[in-house]
C-alpha positions, 0 to 999 in steps of 0.5 A: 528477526535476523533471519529476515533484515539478512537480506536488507542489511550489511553484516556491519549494520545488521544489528544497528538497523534490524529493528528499523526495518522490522518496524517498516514492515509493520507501518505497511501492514498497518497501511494495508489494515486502514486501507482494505479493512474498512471496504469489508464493512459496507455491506454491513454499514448498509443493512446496520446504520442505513447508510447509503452506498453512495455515501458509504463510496464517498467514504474512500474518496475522503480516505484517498484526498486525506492521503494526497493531502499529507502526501502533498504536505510531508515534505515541508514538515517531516524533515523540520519535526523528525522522522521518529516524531512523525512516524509515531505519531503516523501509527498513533492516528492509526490506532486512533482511528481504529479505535474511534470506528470499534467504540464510537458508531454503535454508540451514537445516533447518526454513526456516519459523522464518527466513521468519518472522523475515523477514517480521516484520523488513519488516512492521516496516519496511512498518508505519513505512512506511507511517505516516510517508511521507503525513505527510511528502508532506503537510508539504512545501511544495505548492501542491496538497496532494491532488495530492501525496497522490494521486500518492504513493499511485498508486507503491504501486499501480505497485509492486505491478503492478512486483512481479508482473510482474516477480516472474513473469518473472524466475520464469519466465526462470530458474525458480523456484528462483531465488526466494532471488537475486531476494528480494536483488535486490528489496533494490535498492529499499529500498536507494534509498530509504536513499540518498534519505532520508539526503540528504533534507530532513525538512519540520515536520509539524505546521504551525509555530504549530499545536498537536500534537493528542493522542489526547484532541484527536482524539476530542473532534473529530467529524470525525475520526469522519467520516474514520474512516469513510471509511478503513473504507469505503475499506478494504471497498471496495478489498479487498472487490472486489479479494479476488475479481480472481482469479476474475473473471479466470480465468471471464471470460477461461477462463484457468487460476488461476496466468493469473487470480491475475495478471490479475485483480489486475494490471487491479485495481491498474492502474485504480487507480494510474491513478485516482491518477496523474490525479488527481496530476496533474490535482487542481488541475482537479478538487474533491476532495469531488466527485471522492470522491463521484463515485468512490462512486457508480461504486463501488456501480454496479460492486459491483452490475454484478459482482454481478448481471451474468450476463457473466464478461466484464463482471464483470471489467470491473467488476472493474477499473474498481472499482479505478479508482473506489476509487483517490482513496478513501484518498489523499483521505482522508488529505488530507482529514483533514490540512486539517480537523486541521492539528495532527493529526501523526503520531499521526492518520495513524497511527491512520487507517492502523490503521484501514485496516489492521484493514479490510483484515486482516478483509475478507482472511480473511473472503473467504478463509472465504468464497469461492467461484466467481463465476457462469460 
């Protein structure tokens, strides 16, 4: 365990908060199960239960509003209730839902009204989540807060890549009706995270001696207008590219759609974490404000490659490598934020991931409407 808080703690604090950070990490690999481990299913849901596509679609339209709704509200309750409380009652409705879409569907006659409640219990349990785990990475005591920041968020983007993979061969091992023991299985890792939490030092969020700021505060500081951007840049630019991973995979690599819906996103999200993990490890080397700008401008020059290159090979590859130049976008963003408004809190954070949110839940459906197959 040490070996990995060396780079997010001080020597002084390394013992006090090493088990914090830990279960940081796991809360985003927990977001990444209940967010990527449900879409695998679709396929399946379709040819099981006869439920339609649309249907099976409005499914992540509820896991997106629930989030946004938890987002929107956090920050009036989470600092009443406790941080401890709510970020293991966060990974409880995790679990919950989880276990709920493992027992209940194949159980029942209309299966669609249990994988709802599901998904509404985890994205409960995602959008808390995510809205306490930065704050809390960034409130315990580090030399390189960024560092910290980076590193945290590069475990969302292992989870994800840990969840496909590992969906898919366990799928494919023992086929897909084993869907509903691999839903109760991947509660293993809500469940680490309850264990971690419940022995885990809570840091103060709001630095001691700084005021918490309220919305009013926030508004009235052109700063945060500025971070504000930045998180919907973010957002547009990760979903916006990595919407369309799959296709670039399937015509540069003339592989079939269930080979692209895998390749794609993996190379996405490996170039990603990867950019985070350097950074996470590295960001004491580097200036924040320079690394951002320099991930834009290889940002722009890969939107463009993939849209102007004749190649579907190099479009791939500018596909992934937009993963890596968008990777410090977010995790940047909120460190950012959290030095220019210290008083910030739980409500800032929370207002940032709402904004992401929003970002990502449009450029989704609007690259649903819209897509189609890039140039072969």
């Amino acid at each position: 365990m040490s070996s990995i808080t060396s780079t997010v703690s001080t020597p002084n604090s390394a013992a006090n908060y090493d088990r914090t950070v830990v279960a940081c990490f796991i809360g985003y690999v927990t977001q990444a199960v209940i967010n990527n481990f449900m879409p695998l299913l679709f396929v399946t849901f379709a040819a099981t239960f006869g439920i339609s596509m649309a249907r099976l679609s409005a499914l992540i339209t509820v896991n997106f509003i629930t989030q946004l709704i938890v987002d929107v509200l956090a920050g009036r309750f989470v600092d009443r209730i406790g941080y401890k409380p709510c970020i293991i009652a966060a990974h409880v409705a995790a679990l919950a839902g989880l276990l709920v879409l493992g027992l209940v569907p194949p159980h029942v006659s209309d299966p669609y009204p249990a994988i709802l409640a599901a998904i509404i219990l985890y994205a409960l349990g995602g959008g808390l989540i995510e809205v306490m785990v930065s704050p809390i990475v960034e409130a315990c005591p580090s030399e390189h807060k960024a560092k910290a920041m980076s590193l945290l968020h590069s475990f969302y983007c292992w989870g994800q890549l840990g969840t496909v993979v590992i969906s898919t061969l366990f799928l494919f091992a023992f086929g897909t009706g084993s869907w509903p023991v691999l839903a109760c299985l991947w509660g293993v890792v809500p469940i680490a995270g309850i264990v971690m939490f419940a022995g885990a030092p809570m840091p103060r969020i709001v630095p001691e001696g700084t005021a918490t700021m309220r919305f009013i505060d926030l508004a009235r500081r052109p700063v945060f207008y500025l971070m504000f951007l930045m998180m919907l840049c973010a957002g547009a630019a990760e979903q916006g590219m990595s919407q369309w991973a799959s296709a670039f995979a399937e015509s540069g690599l003339g592989v079939t759609k269930v080979v692209g819906d895998l390749a794609g996103p993996a190379a996405f999200a490996l170039m990603m974490g990867l950019a985070r993990t350097i950074y996470g490890v590295l960001g004491h080397r580097l200036n924040l404000t320079m690394f951002i700008a320099g991930s834009s401008v290889l940002c722009v020059a890969m939107y463009l490659t993939a849209a102007l290159s004749p190649s579907p090979v190099l479009g791939l590859a500018a596909c992934a490598i937009t993963g890596f130049s968008v990777g410090i976008m977010w995790p940047g963003t909120f460190s950012m934020a959290a030095d220019a408004m210290p008083g910030g809190g739980t409500l800032m954070f929370a207002l940032l991931a709402a904004v992401l949110l929003v970002c990502v839940f449009v450029v989704r459906r609007n690259a649903s409407a819209r897509r189609v197959e890039p140039r072969s």
